[in-house]
N, C-alpha and C positions, 0 to 999 in steps of 0.2 A: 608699152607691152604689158598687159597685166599679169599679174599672180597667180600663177596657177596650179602653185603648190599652196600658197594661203586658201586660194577659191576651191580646191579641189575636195577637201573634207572638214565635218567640224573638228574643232578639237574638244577631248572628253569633257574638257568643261562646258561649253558651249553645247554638248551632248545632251549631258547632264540635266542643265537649266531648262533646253528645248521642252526635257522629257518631264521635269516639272511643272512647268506650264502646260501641258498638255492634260497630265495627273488633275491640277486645278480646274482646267473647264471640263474634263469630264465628272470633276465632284462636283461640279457646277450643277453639270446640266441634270446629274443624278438628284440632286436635291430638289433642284425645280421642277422634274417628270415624278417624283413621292410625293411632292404637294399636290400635284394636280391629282394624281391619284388615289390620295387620301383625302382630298378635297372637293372632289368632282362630282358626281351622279355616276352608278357603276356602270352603266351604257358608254356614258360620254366616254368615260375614262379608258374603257372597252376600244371605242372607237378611236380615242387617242393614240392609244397602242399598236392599232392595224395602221393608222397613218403611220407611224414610227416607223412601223416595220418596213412598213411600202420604201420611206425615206434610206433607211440601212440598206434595203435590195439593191439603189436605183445610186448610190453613194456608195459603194461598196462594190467597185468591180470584181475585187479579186474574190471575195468570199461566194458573189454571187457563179464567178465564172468553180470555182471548186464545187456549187451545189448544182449549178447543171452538169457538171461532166459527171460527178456522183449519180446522179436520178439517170444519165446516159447508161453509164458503166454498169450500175445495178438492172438494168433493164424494167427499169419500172415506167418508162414511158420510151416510146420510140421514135421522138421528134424534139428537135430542140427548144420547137416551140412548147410543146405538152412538157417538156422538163422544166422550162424559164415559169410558166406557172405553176408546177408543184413548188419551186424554188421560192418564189411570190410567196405561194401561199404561207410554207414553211417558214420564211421571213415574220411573215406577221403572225403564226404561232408561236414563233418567240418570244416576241414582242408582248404577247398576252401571256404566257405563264410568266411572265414576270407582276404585269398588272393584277392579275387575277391572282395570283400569291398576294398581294396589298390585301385587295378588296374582299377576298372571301372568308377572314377571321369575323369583320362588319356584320354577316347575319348572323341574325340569332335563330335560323332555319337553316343553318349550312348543314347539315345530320340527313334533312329532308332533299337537302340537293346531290347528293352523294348518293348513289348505285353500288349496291356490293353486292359483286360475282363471289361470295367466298362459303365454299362447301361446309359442311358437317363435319366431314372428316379433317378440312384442313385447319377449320376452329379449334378440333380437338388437339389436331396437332400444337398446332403455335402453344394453346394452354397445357400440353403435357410436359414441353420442353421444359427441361430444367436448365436449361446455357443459351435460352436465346433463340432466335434463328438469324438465317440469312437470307434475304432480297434481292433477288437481281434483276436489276431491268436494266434499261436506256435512256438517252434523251427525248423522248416520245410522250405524246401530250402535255399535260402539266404533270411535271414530276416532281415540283414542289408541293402541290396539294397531295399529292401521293404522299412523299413523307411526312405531310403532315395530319395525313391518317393515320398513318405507321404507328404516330405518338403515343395514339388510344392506344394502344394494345400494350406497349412500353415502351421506356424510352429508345430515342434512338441515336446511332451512331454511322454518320456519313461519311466515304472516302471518297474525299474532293481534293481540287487542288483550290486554293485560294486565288482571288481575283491577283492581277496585277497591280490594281490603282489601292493601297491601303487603303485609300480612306475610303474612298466606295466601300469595299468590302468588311471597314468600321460601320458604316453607316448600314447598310444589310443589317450587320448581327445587331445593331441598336435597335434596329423594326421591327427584327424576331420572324421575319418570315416564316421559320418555320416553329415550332412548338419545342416541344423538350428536344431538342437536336445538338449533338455535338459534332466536331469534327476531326478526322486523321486527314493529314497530308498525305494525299494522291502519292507524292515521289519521295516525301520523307518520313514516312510512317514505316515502322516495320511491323514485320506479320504477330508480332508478337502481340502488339498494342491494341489490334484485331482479336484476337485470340482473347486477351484480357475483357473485351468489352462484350464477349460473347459469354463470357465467364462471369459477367455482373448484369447477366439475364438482359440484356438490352437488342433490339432490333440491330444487325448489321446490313446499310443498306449499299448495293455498290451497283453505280451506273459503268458497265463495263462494253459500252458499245465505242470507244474511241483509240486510236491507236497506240498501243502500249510499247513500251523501250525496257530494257534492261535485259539481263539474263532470264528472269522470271516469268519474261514473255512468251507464248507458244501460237506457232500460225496456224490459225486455222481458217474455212471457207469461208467467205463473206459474200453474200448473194453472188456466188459465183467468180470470187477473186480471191486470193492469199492475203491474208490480214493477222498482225501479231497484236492479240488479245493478250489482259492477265488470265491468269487459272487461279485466280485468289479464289473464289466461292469452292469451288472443287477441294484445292486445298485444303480450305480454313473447314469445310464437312469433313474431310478426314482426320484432320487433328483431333475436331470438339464434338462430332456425332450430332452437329446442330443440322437440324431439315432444312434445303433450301427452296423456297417459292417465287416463282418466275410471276411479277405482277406486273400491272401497268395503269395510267390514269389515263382513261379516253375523255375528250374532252368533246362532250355528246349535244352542247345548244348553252343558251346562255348561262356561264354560271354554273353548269350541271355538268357533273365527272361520273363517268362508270369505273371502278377501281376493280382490278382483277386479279386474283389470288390463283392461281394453280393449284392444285393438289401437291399434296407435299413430296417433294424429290428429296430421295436416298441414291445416291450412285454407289456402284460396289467397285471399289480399288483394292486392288489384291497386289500384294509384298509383288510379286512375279512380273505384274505385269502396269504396274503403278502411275507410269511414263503414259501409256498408252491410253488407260484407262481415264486418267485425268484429263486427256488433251479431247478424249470424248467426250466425257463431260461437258466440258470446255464448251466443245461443236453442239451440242444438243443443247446449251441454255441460249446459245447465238442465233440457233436457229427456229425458237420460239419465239425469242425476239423480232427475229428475220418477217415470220408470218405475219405477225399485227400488224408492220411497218409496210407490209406488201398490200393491207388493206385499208390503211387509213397514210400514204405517203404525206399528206399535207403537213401532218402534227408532228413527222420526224426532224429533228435538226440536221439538214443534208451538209453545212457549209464547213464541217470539217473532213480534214484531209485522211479520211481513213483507212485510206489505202496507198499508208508511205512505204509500207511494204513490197506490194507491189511494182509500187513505180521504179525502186531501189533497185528490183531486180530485171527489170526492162530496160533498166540505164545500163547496168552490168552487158545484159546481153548485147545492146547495142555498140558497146565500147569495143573500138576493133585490136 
Protein backbone atom coordinates (compact mmCIF):
# COMPACT_ATOMS: atom_id res chain seq x y z
CA UNK A 1 0.00 0.00 0.00
CA UNK A 2 1.80 3.22 -0.40
CA UNK A 3 2.21 6.43 1.43
CA UNK A 4 0.03 8.84 1.18
CA UNK A 5 0.87 10.94 3.77
CA UNK A 6 4.61 10.91 2.54
CA UNK A 7 3.02 11.26 -1.32
CA UNK A 8 0.46 13.66 -0.50
CA UNK A 9 2.66 17.10 0.05
CA UNK A 10 6.15 18.56 -0.08
CA UNK A 11 7.69 19.05 2.91
CA UNK A 12 8.90 22.99 3.47
CA UNK A 13 12.31 21.75 2.70
CA UNK A 14 11.64 19.97 -0.33
CA UNK A 15 9.39 23.43 -0.91
CA UNK A 16 12.00 25.46 -0.53
CA UNK A 17 14.74 23.68 -2.87
CA UNK A 18 11.68 23.16 -5.67
CA UNK A 19 11.40 26.91 -5.48
CA UNK A 20 15.11 27.54 -5.88
CA UNK A 21 15.46 25.63 -8.77
CA UNK A 22 12.81 27.21 -10.42
CA UNK A 23 14.41 30.94 -9.30
CA UNK A 24 17.79 29.47 -11.24
CA UNK A 25 16.26 28.58 -14.77
CA UNK A 26 14.28 31.57 -14.73
CA UNK A 27 17.72 33.54 -14.21
CA UNK A 28 18.65 31.39 -16.69
CA UNK A 29 16.49 31.92 -19.10
CA UNK A 30 16.62 35.83 -18.30
CA UNK A 31 20.14 36.07 -19.01
CA UNK A 32 20.11 34.23 -22.21
CA UNK A 33 16.77 36.35 -23.71
CA UNK A 34 19.27 39.94 -22.55
CA UNK A 35 21.76 38.54 -24.81
CA UNK A 36 19.80 37.96 -27.49
CA UNK A 37 18.59 41.08 -27.05
CA UNK A 38 21.54 43.11 -26.69
CA UNK A 39 23.00 41.03 -29.30
CA UNK A 40 20.63 40.77 -31.98
CA UNK A 41 19.32 43.14 -34.81
CA UNK A 42 16.47 45.27 -33.32
CA UNK A 43 13.75 43.61 -35.71
CA UNK A 44 14.91 40.20 -34.95
CA UNK A 45 15.02 40.84 -31.41
CA UNK A 46 11.47 42.46 -31.93
CA UNK A 47 10.43 39.46 -33.46
CA UNK A 48 11.92 37.26 -30.77
CA UNK A 49 9.78 38.80 -28.32
CA UNK A 50 6.28 38.38 -30.27
CA UNK A 51 7.31 34.68 -30.35
CA UNK A 52 7.95 34.80 -26.45
CA UNK A 53 4.92 36.24 -26.13
CA UNK A 54 2.81 33.96 -28.38
CA UNK A 55 4.88 30.98 -26.32
CA UNK A 56 3.67 32.67 -22.55
CA UNK A 57 -0.23 32.91 -24.25
CA UNK A 58 -0.33 29.31 -25.45
CA UNK A 59 1.84 27.95 -21.83
CA UNK A 60 0.12 29.86 -19.68
CA UNK A 61 -3.40 28.78 -19.23
CA UNK A 62 -4.35 30.42 -16.29
CA UNK A 63 -3.20 33.93 -17.09
CA UNK A 64 -4.47 33.54 -20.50
CA UNK A 65 -7.96 32.26 -19.30
CA UNK A 66 -7.98 35.68 -16.59
CA UNK A 67 -7.12 37.92 -19.92
CA UNK A 68 -9.95 36.59 -21.64
CA UNK A 69 -12.60 36.72 -19.18
CA UNK A 70 -11.17 40.46 -18.49
CA UNK A 71 -11.37 41.66 -22.21
CA UNK A 72 -15.12 39.63 -21.73
CA UNK A 73 -16.15 41.37 -18.41
CA UNK A 74 -14.81 44.87 -19.59
CA UNK A 75 -16.81 44.70 -22.78
CA UNK A 76 -14.25 45.35 -25.09
CA UNK A 77 -14.90 42.56 -27.37
CA UNK A 78 -18.01 40.51 -27.45
CA UNK A 79 -16.77 37.10 -28.46
CA UNK A 80 -14.43 34.82 -26.95
CA UNK A 81 -12.92 34.38 -29.94
CA UNK A 82 -12.27 38.50 -30.52
CA UNK A 83 -11.08 38.44 -26.74
CA UNK A 84 -8.51 35.28 -27.15
CA UNK A 85 -6.77 37.70 -29.81
CA UNK A 86 -6.79 40.98 -27.92
CA UNK A 87 -5.43 38.54 -25.25
CA UNK A 88 -2.72 37.17 -28.10
CA UNK A 89 -2.01 40.35 -28.84
CA UNK A 90 -1.54 41.74 -25.33
CA UNK A 91 0.73 38.72 -24.61
CA UNK A 92 3.22 39.90 -27.14
CA UNK A 93 2.95 43.55 -26.13
CA UNK A 94 4.53 42.49 -23.09
CA UNK A 95 6.74 40.69 -24.43
CA UNK A 96 8.03 43.88 -26.35
CA UNK A 97 8.09 46.52 -23.71
CA UNK A 98 10.39 44.52 -22.11
CA UNK A 99 12.65 44.15 -25.30
CA UNK A 100 12.23 47.38 -26.45
CA UNK A 101 13.22 48.76 -22.91
CA UNK A 102 16.79 46.80 -24.00
CA UNK A 103 17.03 48.07 -27.39
CA UNK A 104 15.87 51.61 -27.33
CA UNK A 105 18.81 53.36 -25.11
CA UNK A 106 21.15 51.80 -28.69
CA UNK A 107 19.96 54.78 -30.92
CA UNK A 108 21.50 57.65 -31.05
CA UNK A 109 18.02 59.04 -32.87
CA UNK A 110 15.77 57.90 -29.98
CA UNK A 111 14.56 62.00 -29.26
CA UNK A 112 13.54 61.67 -33.09
CA UNK A 113 11.38 58.43 -32.36
CA UNK A 114 9.55 59.81 -29.57
CA UNK A 115 6.02 61.85 -30.21
CA UNK A 116 5.19 64.38 -27.64
CA UNK A 117 1.63 65.27 -27.00
CA UNK A 118 2.72 67.74 -24.33
CA UNK A 119 1.01 71.37 -24.16
CA UNK A 120 2.38 74.82 -23.47
CA UNK A 121 0.54 75.11 -20.53
CA UNK A 122 1.47 71.69 -19.06
CA UNK A 123 5.45 72.39 -19.85
CA UNK A 124 4.89 75.48 -17.93
CA UNK A 125 3.45 73.54 -15.36
CA UNK A 126 5.91 70.73 -14.54
CA UNK A 127 8.69 73.73 -14.78
CA UNK A 128 6.90 76.04 -12.14
CA UNK A 129 6.50 73.26 -9.79
CA UNK A 130 8.49 73.70 -6.96
CA UNK A 131 7.88 69.73 -5.28
CA UNK A 132 7.80 67.86 -8.15
CA UNK A 133 4.77 66.44 -9.77
CA UNK A 134 2.76 63.35 -10.08
CA UNK A 135 2.19 60.76 -12.96
CA UNK A 136 -0.31 58.39 -13.32
CA UNK A 137 -0.95 55.91 -15.74
CA UNK A 138 -1.11 52.04 -16.26
CA UNK A 139 0.24 49.13 -17.68
CA UNK A 140 -0.40 50.31 -21.22
CA UNK A 141 2.09 50.44 -24.09
CA UNK A 142 5.58 50.54 -23.05
CA UNK A 143 5.61 52.09 -19.93
CA UNK A 144 9.05 51.70 -19.32
CA UNK A 145 10.15 54.00 -22.23
CA UNK A 146 7.48 56.28 -20.62
CA UNK A 147 9.56 56.56 -17.48
CA UNK A 148 12.32 56.82 -19.24
CA UNK A 149 11.26 60.01 -20.75
CA UNK A 150 10.02 61.08 -17.42
CA UNK A 151 14.04 61.16 -16.63
CA UNK A 152 14.53 64.23 -18.93
CA UNK A 153 12.59 66.43 -17.20
CA UNK A 154 13.88 65.09 -13.46
CA UNK A 155 14.59 62.57 -11.75
CA UNK A 156 12.28 59.93 -11.03
CA UNK A 157 10.80 57.93 -8.40
CA UNK A 158 8.64 54.65 -9.11
CA UNK A 159 6.10 52.68 -6.87
CA UNK A 160 6.53 49.17 -7.82
CA UNK A 161 6.58 46.09 -6.23
CA UNK A 162 9.92 44.18 -6.86
CA UNK A 163 10.09 41.04 -9.01
CA UNK A 164 9.85 37.79 -7.05
CA UNK A 165 13.10 36.11 -8.53
CA UNK A 166 15.98 38.45 -6.69
CA UNK A 167 18.24 37.81 -8.94
CA UNK A 168 16.31 38.69 -12.16
CA UNK A 169 15.29 41.76 -10.46
CA UNK A 170 19.45 42.22 -9.57
CA UNK A 171 20.02 41.65 -13.09
CA UNK A 172 17.14 44.42 -14.33
CA UNK A 173 18.65 47.20 -12.01
CA UNK A 174 22.34 46.12 -13.40
CA UNK A 175 20.91 46.99 -17.33
CA UNK A 176 19.56 50.21 -15.97
CA UNK A 177 16.42 49.92 -17.96
CA UNK A 178 15.37 52.80 -16.91
CA UNK A 179 17.58 56.09 -16.45
CA UNK A 180 17.73 58.13 -13.23
CA UNK A 181 14.94 55.95 -11.65
CA UNK A 182 14.61 54.87 -8.19
CA UNK A 183 12.14 52.84 -6.28
CA UNK A 184 9.51 52.61 -3.27
CA UNK A 185 8.01 49.34 -2.42
CA UNK A 186 4.30 49.02 -3.93
CA UNK A 187 3.26 47.35 -0.17
CA UNK A 188 6.10 48.53 2.04
CA UNK A 189 6.72 51.99 1.30
CA UNK A 190 4.85 54.57 3.31
CA UNK A 191 3.22 57.71 2.16
CA UNK A 192 5.59 59.46 3.79
CA UNK A 193 8.69 58.40 1.68
CA UNK A 194 6.34 59.53 -1.23
CA UNK A 195 5.84 62.80 0.13
CA UNK A 196 9.71 63.09 0.65
CA UNK A 197 10.56 62.32 -2.96
CA UNK A 198 8.16 64.90 -4.06
CA UNK A 199 9.87 67.23 -1.80
CA UNK A 200 13.38 66.57 -3.50
CA UNK A 201 11.64 67.96 -6.77
CA UNK A 202 11.61 64.45 -8.44
CA UNK A 203 8.92 62.92 -10.78
CA UNK A 204 6.41 60.53 -8.76
CA UNK A 205 5.34 58.02 -11.22
CA UNK A 206 2.45 55.51 -10.03
CA UNK A 207 0.94 52.75 -12.31
CA UNK A 208 -2.19 52.48 -10.45
CA UNK A 209 -4.43 50.31 -12.62
CA UNK A 210 -4.00 46.90 -10.46
CA UNK A 211 -5.93 45.60 -7.63
CA UNK A 212 -5.06 47.44 -4.47
CA UNK A 213 -5.44 45.72 -0.54
CA UNK A 214 -5.26 47.40 2.69
CA UNK A 215 -7.30 49.93 4.45
CA UNK A 216 -5.93 52.78 2.02
CA UNK A 217 -7.90 51.06 -0.74
CA UNK A 218 -11.10 52.76 -2.10
CA UNK A 219 -13.64 51.02 -4.95
CA UNK A 220 -14.28 52.54 -7.51
CA UNK A 221 -15.84 51.77 -11.36
CA UNK A 222 -13.71 49.85 -13.54
CA UNK A 223 -15.09 49.61 -17.07
CA UNK A 224 -18.12 48.92 -15.45
CA UNK A 225 -17.37 46.73 -12.36
CA UNK A 226 -16.30 47.57 -8.55
CA UNK A 227 -12.54 47.49 -8.28
CA UNK A 228 -10.44 48.56 -4.99
CA UNK A 229 -7.81 51.04 -6.37
CA UNK A 230 -5.09 53.31 -4.20
CA UNK A 231 -6.05 57.09 -3.92
CA UNK A 232 -2.28 57.62 -3.39
CA UNK A 233 -2.10 60.47 -6.49
CA UNK A 234 -5.16 62.24 -4.82
CA UNK A 235 -3.74 62.14 -1.67
CA UNK A 236 -0.17 62.76 -1.94
CA UNK A 237 -1.83 66.29 -4.29
CA UNK A 238 -3.36 67.27 -1.10
CA UNK A 239 -0.57 66.93 1.04
CA UNK A 240 2.25 68.72 -1.35
CA UNK A 241 0.02 70.89 -3.93
CA UNK A 242 2.17 68.84 -6.50
CA UNK A 243 -0.07 68.96 -10.12
CA UNK A 244 -0.93 65.61 -11.22
CA UNK A 245 -0.66 64.49 -15.15
CA UNK A 246 -2.50 61.49 -16.59
CA UNK A 247 0.09 60.21 -19.42
CA UNK A 248 0.81 57.35 -21.48
CA UNK A 249 3.30 55.74 -24.02
CA UNK A 250 1.47 54.41 -27.31
CA UNK A 251 3.44 52.28 -28.99
CA UNK A 252 2.65 53.73 -32.60
CA UNK A 253 5.07 51.21 -35.42
CA UNK A 254 8.49 50.06 -34.97
CA UNK A 255 10.34 51.57 -32.27
CA UNK A 256 8.35 54.81 -32.33
CA UNK A 257 6.20 55.93 -28.91
CA UNK A 258 3.63 58.71 -28.84
CA UNK A 259 4.14 59.90 -25.09
CA UNK A 260 1.08 61.87 -23.67
CA UNK A 261 0.95 64.40 -21.13
CA UNK A 262 -2.61 65.81 -20.04
CA UNK A 263 -3.08 69.17 -18.99
CA UNK A 264 -2.21 69.68 -15.56
CA UNK A 265 -4.98 68.30 -12.87
CA UNK A 266 -5.61 70.18 -9.49
CA UNK A 267 -8.58 68.53 -7.83
CA UNK A 268 -10.19 70.47 -4.93
CA UNK A 269 -10.75 68.38 -1.55
CA UNK A 270 -12.47 70.33 0.94
CA UNK A 271 -12.04 69.60 5.01
CA UNK A 272 -16.08 68.77 4.62
CA UNK A 273 -16.18 66.64 2.26
CA UNK A 274 -12.51 65.13 1.72
CA UNK A 275 -13.67 61.19 1.63
CA UNK A 276 -15.84 61.89 -1.18
CA UNK A 277 -13.87 64.33 -2.97
CA UNK A 278 -10.78 62.07 -3.11
CA UNK A 279 -12.43 58.80 -4.16
CA UNK A 280 -13.55 61.14 -7.23
CA UNK A 281 -10.49 61.91 -8.02
CA UNK A 282 -9.83 58.59 -7.72
CA UNK A 283 -12.75 57.66 -10.45
CA UNK A 284 -11.73 60.44 -12.91
CA UNK A 285 -7.86 59.57 -13.35
CA UNK A 286 -9.32 55.60 -13.82
CA UNK A 287 -11.43 56.74 -16.20
CA UNK A 288 -8.99 58.53 -18.49
CA UNK A 289 -7.07 55.57 -18.26
CA UNK A 290 -10.16 53.69 -19.01
CA UNK A 291 -10.56 55.71 -22.46
CA UNK A 292 -7.02 54.99 -24.12
CA UNK A 293 -7.28 51.32 -23.19
CA UNK A 294 -10.80 51.22 -24.95
CA UNK A 295 -8.89 52.50 -28.04
CA UNK A 296 -5.87 50.69 -28.27
CA UNK A 297 -6.97 47.22 -26.00
CA UNK A 298 -4.02 45.30 -27.56
CA UNK A 299 -1.05 47.40 -25.65
CA UNK A 300 -3.00 46.80 -22.15
CA UNK A 301 -1.71 44.09 -19.93
CA UNK A 302 -5.36 42.15 -19.57
CA UNK A 303 -3.70 39.02 -17.49
CA UNK A 304 -4.19 40.46 -14.00
CA UNK A 305 -6.86 39.69 -11.82
CA UNK A 306 -8.31 43.15 -11.38
CA UNK A 307 -11.39 42.57 -10.32
CA UNK A 308 -10.72 40.47 -7.00
CA UNK A 309 -13.09 42.84 -5.68
CA UNK A 310 -15.64 41.93 -7.40
CA UNK A 311 -15.41 38.44 -7.47
CA UNK A 312 -15.16 38.68 -3.39
CA UNK A 313 -18.43 40.00 -3.33
CA UNK A 314 -20.31 37.41 -5.84
CA UNK A 315 -18.79 34.81 -3.75
CA UNK A 316 -20.44 36.46 -0.73
CA UNK A 317 -23.69 36.75 -2.47
CA UNK A 318 -23.68 33.43 -3.59
CA UNK A 319 -22.90 31.84 -0.07
CA UNK A 320 -26.17 30.55 1.08
Amino acid sequence: MPNNIDNATDTPNEWGKKTRVLESVEYVFARIGVWLVEHTPARIACALAKFVGDIAFFFMPRRRRIAVNNILKAGIADTPRAARRIARASARSIALTVAESFIFPRYKDADSRIEFELSQTAREAIEASKCGFICYSGHFGNWEIGARVLSRFRPVTGIARPMNNERVQALMDRKQMRADFETIDKHSGRPMDMVRALKRNRVLAILSDQHARGDSAVVIDVFGRPAKTYSTPAVLQQLTGAPIFFIYSLRTGFMRFRIHFSEPIFYKVSKENKAADILAATQDLSKRLEEIIRQYPEQYLWAHRRWKYAEKMAAKDLTP
